[in-house]
C-alpha positions in Angstrom: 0.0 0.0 0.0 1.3 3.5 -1.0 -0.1 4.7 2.5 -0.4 3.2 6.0 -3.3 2.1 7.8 -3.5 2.3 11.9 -5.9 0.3 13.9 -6.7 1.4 17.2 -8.4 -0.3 20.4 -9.1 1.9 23.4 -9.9 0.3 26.8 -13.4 0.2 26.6 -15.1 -3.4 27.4 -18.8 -3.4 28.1 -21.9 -2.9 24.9 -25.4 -1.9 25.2 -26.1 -5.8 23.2 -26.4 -8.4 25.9 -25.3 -11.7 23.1 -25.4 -15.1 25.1 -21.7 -15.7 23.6 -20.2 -12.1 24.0 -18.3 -11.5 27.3 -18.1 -7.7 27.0 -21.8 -7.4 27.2 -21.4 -8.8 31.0 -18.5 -6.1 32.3 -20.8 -2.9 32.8 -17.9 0.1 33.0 -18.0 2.4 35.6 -18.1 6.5 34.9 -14.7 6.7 35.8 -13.6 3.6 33.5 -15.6 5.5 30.5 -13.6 8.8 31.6 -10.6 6.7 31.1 -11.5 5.6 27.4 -12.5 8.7 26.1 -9.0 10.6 27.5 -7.3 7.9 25.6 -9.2 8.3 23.0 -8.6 12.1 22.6 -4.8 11.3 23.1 -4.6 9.4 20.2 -6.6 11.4 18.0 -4.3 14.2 19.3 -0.9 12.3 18.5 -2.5 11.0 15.2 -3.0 14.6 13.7 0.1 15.2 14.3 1.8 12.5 13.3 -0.3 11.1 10.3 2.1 13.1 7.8 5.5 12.1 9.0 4.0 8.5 9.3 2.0 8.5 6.0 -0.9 6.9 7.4 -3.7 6.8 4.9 -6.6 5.3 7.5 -7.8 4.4 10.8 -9.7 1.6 11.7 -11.2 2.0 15.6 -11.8 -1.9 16.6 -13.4 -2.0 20.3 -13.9 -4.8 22.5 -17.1 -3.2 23.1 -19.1 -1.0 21.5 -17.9 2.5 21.0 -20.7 4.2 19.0 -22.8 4.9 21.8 -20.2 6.9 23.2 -20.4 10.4 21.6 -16.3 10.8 21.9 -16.2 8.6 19.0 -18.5 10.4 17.1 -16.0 14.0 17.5 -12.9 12.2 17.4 -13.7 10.4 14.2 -14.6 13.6 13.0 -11.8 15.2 13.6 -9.8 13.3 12.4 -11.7 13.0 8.9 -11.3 16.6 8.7 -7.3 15.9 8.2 -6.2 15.9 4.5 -3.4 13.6 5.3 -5.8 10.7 6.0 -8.1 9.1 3.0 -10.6 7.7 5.6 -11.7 6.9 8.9 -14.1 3.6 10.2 -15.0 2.1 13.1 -16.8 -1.4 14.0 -20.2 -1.2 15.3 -23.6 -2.9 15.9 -25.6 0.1 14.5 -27.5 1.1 17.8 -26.4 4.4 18.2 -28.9 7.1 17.6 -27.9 8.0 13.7 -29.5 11.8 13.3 -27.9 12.6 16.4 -24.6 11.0 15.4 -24.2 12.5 11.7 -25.2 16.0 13.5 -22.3 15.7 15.7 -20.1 14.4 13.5 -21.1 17.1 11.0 -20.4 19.7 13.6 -17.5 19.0 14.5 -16.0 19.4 10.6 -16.2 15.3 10.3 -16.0 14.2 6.3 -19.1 12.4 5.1 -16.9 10.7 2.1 -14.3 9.8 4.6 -16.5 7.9 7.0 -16.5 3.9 6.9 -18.4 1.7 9.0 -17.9 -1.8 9.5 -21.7 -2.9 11.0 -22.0 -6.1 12.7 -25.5 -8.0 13.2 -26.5 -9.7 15.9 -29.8 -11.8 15.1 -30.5 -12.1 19.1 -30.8 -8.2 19.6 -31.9 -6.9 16.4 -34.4 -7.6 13.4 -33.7 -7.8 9.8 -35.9 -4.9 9.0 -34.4 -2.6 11.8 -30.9 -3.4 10.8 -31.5 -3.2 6.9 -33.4 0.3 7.6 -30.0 1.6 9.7 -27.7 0.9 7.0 -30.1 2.5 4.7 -30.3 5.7 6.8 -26.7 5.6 6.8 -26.2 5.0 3.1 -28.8 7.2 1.8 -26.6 10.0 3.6 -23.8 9.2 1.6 -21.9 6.9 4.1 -19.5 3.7 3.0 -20.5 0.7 4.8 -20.0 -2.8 4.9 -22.7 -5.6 7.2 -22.2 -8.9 8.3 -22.0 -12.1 10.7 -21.4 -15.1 12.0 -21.9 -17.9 9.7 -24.2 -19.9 12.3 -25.7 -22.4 10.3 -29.0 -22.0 12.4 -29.1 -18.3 11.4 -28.3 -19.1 7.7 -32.6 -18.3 7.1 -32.4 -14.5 8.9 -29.0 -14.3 7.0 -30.9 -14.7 3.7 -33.6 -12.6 4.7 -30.7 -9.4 5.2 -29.1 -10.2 1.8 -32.3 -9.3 0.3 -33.4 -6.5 2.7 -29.9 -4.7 1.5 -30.3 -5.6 -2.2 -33.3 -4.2 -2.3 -32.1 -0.4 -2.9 -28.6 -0.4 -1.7 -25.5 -1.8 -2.9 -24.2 -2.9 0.7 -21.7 -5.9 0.8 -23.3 -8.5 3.4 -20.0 -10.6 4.9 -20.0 -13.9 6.7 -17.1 -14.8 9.5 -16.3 -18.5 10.1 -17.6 -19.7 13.1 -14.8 -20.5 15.2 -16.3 -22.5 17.3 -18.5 -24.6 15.0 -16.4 -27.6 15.5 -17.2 -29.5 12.5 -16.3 -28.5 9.1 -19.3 -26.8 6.9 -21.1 -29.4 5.3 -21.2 -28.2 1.1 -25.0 -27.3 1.6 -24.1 -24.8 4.2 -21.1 -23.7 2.4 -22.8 -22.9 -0.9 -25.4 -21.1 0.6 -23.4 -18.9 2.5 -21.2 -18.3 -0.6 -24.7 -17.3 -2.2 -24.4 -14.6 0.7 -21.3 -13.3 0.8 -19.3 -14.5 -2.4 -15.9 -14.2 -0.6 -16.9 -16.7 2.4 -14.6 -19.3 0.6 -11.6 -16.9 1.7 -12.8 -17.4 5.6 -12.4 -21.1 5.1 -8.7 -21.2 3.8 -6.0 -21.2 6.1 -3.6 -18.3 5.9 -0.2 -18.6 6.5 1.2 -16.3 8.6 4.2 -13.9 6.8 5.5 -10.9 8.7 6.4 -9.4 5.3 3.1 -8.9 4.3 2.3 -7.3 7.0 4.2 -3.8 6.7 3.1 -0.6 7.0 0.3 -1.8 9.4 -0.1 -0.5 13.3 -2.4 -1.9 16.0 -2.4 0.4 18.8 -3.4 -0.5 21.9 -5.1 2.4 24.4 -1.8 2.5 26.6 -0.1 3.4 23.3 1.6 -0.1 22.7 2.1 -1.3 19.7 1.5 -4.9 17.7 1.2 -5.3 14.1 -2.3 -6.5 14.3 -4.6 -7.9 16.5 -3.4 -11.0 17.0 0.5 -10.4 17.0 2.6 -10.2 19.6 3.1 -6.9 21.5 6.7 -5.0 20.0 9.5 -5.3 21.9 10.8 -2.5 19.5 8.7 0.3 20.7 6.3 0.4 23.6 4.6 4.3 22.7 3.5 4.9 19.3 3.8 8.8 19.5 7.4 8.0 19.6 7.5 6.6 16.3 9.5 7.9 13.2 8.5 5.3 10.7 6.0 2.4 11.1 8.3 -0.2 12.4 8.7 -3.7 11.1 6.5 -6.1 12.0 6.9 -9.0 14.4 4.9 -12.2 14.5 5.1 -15.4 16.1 1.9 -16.9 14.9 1.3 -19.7 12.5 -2.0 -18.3 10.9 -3.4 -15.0 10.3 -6.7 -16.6 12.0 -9.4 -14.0 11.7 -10.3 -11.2 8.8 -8.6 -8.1 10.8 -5.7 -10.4 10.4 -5.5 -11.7 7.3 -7.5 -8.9 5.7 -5.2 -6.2 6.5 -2.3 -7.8 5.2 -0.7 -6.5 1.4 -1.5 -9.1 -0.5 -2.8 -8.7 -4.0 -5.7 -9.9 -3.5 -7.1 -8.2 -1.0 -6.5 -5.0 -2.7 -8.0 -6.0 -6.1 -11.2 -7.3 -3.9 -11.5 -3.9 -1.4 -9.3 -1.6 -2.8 -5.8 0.5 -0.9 -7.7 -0.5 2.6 -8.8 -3.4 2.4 -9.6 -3.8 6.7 -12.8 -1.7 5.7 -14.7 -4.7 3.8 -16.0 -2.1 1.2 -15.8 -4.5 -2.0 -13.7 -2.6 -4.9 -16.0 -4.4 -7.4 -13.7 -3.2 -10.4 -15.3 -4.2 -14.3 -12.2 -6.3 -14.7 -8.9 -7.4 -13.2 -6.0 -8.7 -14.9 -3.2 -10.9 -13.2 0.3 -11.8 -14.4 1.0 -15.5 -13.4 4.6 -15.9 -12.9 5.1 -14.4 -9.3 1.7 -13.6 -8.7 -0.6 -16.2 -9.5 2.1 -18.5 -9.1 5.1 -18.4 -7.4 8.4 -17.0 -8.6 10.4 -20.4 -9.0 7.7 -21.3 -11.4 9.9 -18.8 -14.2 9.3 -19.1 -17.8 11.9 -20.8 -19.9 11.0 -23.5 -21.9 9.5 -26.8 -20.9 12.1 -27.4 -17.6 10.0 -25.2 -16.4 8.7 -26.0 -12.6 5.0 -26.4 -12.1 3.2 -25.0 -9.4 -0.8 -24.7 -8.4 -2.4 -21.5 -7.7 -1.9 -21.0 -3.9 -5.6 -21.6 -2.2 -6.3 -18.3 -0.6 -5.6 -16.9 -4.0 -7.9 -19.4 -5.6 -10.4 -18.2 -3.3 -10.1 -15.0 -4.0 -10.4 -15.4 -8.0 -13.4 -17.6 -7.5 -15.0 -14.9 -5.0 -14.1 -12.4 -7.8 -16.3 -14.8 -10.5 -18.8 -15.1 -8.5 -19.6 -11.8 -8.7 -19.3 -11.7 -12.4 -16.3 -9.8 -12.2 -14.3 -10.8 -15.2 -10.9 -12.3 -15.3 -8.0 -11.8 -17.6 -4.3 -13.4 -17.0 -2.2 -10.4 -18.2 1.7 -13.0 -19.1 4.6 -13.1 -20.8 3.9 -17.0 -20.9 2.7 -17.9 -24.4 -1.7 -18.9 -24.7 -1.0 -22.4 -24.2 1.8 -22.5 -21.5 -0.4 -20.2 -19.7 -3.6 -22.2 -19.4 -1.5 -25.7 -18.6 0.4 -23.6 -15.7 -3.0 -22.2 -14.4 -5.0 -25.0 -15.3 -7.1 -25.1 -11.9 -7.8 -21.6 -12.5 -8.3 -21.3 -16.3 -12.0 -22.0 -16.1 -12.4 -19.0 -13.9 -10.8 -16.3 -16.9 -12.1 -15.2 -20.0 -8.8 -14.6 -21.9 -6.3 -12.3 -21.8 -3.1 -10.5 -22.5 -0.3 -13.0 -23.6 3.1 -13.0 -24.8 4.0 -9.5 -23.5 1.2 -8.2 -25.0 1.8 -9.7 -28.6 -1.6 -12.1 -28.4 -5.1 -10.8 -26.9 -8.0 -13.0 -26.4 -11.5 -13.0 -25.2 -13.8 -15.7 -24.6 -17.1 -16.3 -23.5 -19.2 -15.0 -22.0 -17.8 -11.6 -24.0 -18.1 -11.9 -27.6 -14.8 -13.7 -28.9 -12.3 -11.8 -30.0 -8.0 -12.6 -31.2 -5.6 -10.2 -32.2 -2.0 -10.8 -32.6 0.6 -8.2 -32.9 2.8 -9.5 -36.2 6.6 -9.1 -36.2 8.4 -8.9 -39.9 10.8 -11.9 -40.1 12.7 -11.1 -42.3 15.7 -10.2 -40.2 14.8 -13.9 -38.3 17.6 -15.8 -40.6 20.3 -13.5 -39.6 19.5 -13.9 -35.5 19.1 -17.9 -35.9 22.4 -18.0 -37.7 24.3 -16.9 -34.6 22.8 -19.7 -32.4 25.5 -21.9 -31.9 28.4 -18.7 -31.4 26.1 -17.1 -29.5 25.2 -19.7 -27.1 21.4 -19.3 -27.1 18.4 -21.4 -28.9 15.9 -19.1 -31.1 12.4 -20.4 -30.3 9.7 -18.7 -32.7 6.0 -18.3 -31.6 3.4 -18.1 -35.0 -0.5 -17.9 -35.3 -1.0 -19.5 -39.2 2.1 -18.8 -40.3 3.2 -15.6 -38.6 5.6 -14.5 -36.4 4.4 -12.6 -33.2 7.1 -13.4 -30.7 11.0 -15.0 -30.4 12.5 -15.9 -27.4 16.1 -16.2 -26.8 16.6 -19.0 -24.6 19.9 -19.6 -22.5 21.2 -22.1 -20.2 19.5 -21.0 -16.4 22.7 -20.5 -15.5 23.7 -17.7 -18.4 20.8 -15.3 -17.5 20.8 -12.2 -20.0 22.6 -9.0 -18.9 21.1 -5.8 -20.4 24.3 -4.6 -21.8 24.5 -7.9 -23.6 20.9 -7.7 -24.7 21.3 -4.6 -26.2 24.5 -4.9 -27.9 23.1 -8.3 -29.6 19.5 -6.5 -30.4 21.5 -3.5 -31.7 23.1 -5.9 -34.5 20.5 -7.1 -35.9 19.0 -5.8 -39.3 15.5 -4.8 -38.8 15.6 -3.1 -41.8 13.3 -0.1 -39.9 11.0 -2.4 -38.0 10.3 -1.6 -34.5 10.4 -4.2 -32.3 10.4 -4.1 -27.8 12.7 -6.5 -26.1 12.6 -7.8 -22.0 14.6 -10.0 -20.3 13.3 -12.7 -18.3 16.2 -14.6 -16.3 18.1 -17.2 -19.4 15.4 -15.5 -21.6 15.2 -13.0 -24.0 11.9 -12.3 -25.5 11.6 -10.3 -28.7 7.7 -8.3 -29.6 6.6 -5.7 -31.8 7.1 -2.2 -30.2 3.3 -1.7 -29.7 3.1 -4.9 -28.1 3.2 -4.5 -24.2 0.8 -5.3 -21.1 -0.3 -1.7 -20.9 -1.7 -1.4 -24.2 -3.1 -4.9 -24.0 -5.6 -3.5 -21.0 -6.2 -1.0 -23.2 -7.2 -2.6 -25.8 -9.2 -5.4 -24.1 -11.0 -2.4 -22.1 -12.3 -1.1 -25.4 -13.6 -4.4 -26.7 -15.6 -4.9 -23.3 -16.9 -1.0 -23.3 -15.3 0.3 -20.1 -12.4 2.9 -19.0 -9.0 0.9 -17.9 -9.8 3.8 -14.8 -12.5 1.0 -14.0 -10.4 -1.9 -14.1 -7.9 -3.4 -11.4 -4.5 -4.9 -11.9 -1.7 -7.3 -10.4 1.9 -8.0 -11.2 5.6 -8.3 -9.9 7.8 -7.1 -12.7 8.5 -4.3 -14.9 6.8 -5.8 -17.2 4.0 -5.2 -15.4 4.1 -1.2 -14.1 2.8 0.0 -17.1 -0.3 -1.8 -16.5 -0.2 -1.3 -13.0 -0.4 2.8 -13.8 
């Protein structure tokens, strides 16, 4: 993420919800427990105006024990906050029972950001109804506010669950989420699955384990109401720093978990996916919903061992949660292009559990676009002259490489340079070699990929390949979303 995101936890422990399996709602907090919170509170919001700038954060997410809503210190703080240029937005977790006209006139009064505001709404089936809930997030959203709803996957609330999904469809575009229930103890049967997918199209990510991996995991701050610091909720405290306000730069993360075991963990972390499903913060839930998304494979996809170069090349499945994610993304229709250097069929034989999910894409550096059903079917190939082709295969053997030539009926659209893996391709020496060759005025783009050296028209890239495949399906690239490791890929990522 280009910005940092803080979550924050003050002391408070007791909620105005009295759930049979919530302890918070059984520790009532004394007037001078609640004075404690909301000075905390006000201390970080202090420190966090200051220091939002020098620390790049982007976004705060305020994740209580209990809940804070009813508390009108939220409601200014928030505000206050939002009212900073430095930061993009501001959310909270909440059950939705605080009084909302008197809450947006607060907020408004105090200079709060109504495009800045996110909520994250929780619904509990034992102290709400469907149509109160539904008509709360309404309120909100009719006023212009971002919010996300959800719960517990209970199988014996799956009914009331269906009921919400279409009280929110009705005239809102609201994202209804389901959690895992932890303490299910058997696995979903595929009944209860599918119909909870039919919910919430990403429940299949709540399902897959999720390695744990420190490195994803930077630029992110969990700050506790005593100013300690962890990288999220679940992580250790840091034995780096003990007071946030001290902080120069977001420090590097610590973590001695195995799995990122809940969606403030996993969900916050950078990985591709999440961003392509809820955008630069993803901890909000907001679904990005972009028109369509295009992957590279090699080091995204798959992982980065899996390298092009000829049939030695190591095979690898698409990692689960990323599977997950891409079958979460087709579920919602959102359509799916690979966006490779890897040739058509190299590409669907190294994602073939995925293939079914993506309706073409952007091969070959951009020299071969395809789209498939259920868009009308279109191919283009971007033609290279090879007339200069005898010249380059006649210094094979002194040149220690093996020309391998890629053709749709009879014409040439790409030629790879293949060396041993242990003779990758300097620039210097690609250049020198590419600047030898007579291409008698034809314009051709060349890239280096490890022991290979891959040779395209000039127009032939990834970038103009969205582009291009944008304009066949009648949106703005603007509307599209994008992933990739290389340099291959920052065009498109721009």
């Amino acid at each position: 993420m280009d910005k940092h995101m803080i979550l924050y936890r003050g002391s408070l422990k007791s909620c105005n919800y009295h759930c049979s399996y919530c302890p918070f709602s059984k520790h009532p907090m004394s007037a001078r427990e609640l004075e404690r919170d909301r000075k905390q509170w006000f201390s970080f919001v202090d420190g966090l105006r200051k220091k939002a700038g020098s620390l790049n954060v982007g976004a705060l997410m305020v994740v209580p024990y209990g809940e804070a809503m009813i508390h009108s210190w939220y409601w200014e703080g928030l505000a206050q906050l939002s009212a900073r240029t430095e930061l993009d937005a501001v959310g909270i977790q909440t059950n939705l029972s605080f009084p909302i006209h008197d809450f947006l006139d607060c907020y408004l009064r105090a200079g709060g950001a109504l495009d800045k505001l996110r909520l994250w709404a929780t619904f509990h089936p034992e102290m709400t109804t469907v149509s109160e809930f539904s008509a709360r997030c309404r309120a909100l959203w009719e006023k212009g506010v971002l919010l996300c709803a959800g719960s517990v996957g209970v199988p014996e609330n799956l009914e009331v669950l269906q009921e919400l999904k279409r009280a929110l469809a009705f005239e809102t575009d609201i994202y209804l989420w389901v959690n895992r229930m932890d303490g299910l103890r058997r696995p979903y049967t595929q009944k209860e699955r599918a119909a909870f997918v039919e919910i919430d199209p990403y429940f299949g990510r709540e399902l897959v384990p999720v390695a744990a991996d420190a490195a994803q995991c930077r630029g992110r701050l969990f700050v506790e109401a005593d100013k300690t610091l962890r990288a999220c909720n679940i992580s250790a405290v840091s034995k780096v720093h003990k007071d946030w306000e001290t902080l120069e730069t977001i420090p590097e993360p610590e973590c001695s978990r195995r799995q990122c075991s809940c969606y403030l963990a996993h969900g916050g972390r950078a990985d591709f996916m999440n961003q392509i499903l809820f955008g630069p913060y993803p901890l909000f839930r907001i679904p990005r919903r972009p028109k369509a998304v295009f992957l590279d494979i090699v080091g995204t996809l798959l992982p980065a061992g899996s390298l092009a170069g000829g049939s030695t090349a190591r095979k690898a499945d698409v990692p689960a949660d990323i599977a997950a994610g891409l079958e979460a993304l087709a579920e919602e229709k959102i359509p799916l292009f690979f966006a490779t250097t890897l040739p058509y069929r190299e590409a669907m034989a190294r994602c073939h559990s995925v293939r079914h999910l993506f309706s073409g894409g952007i091969f070959a550096g951009g020299a071969h676009l395809v789209t498939r059903r259920p868009f009308s079917e279109r191919e283009y190939f971007c033609e290279l002259d090879d007339a200069w082709l005898a010249d380059l295969t006649a210094r094979e053997k002194a040149s220690g490489f093996r020309v391998l030539t890629y053709r749709n009926q009879g014409k040439l659209y790409k030629v790879s340079l293949l060396r041993p893996a242990h003779r990758p391709w300097t620039l210097q020496e690609a250049k020198m070699l590419m600047c030898s060759i007579p291409f008698s005025g034809e314009k051709v783009r060349y890239y280096i990929e490890g022991s290979c050296l891959q040779v395209v028209a000039a127009t032939a890239c990834k970038a103009q390949g969205v582009k291009t495949i944008c304009r066949w399906l009648g949106i703005s690239p603007g509307d599209a979303a994008a992933a990739g490791d290389s340099q291959e890929d920052a065009k498109m990522l721009s």
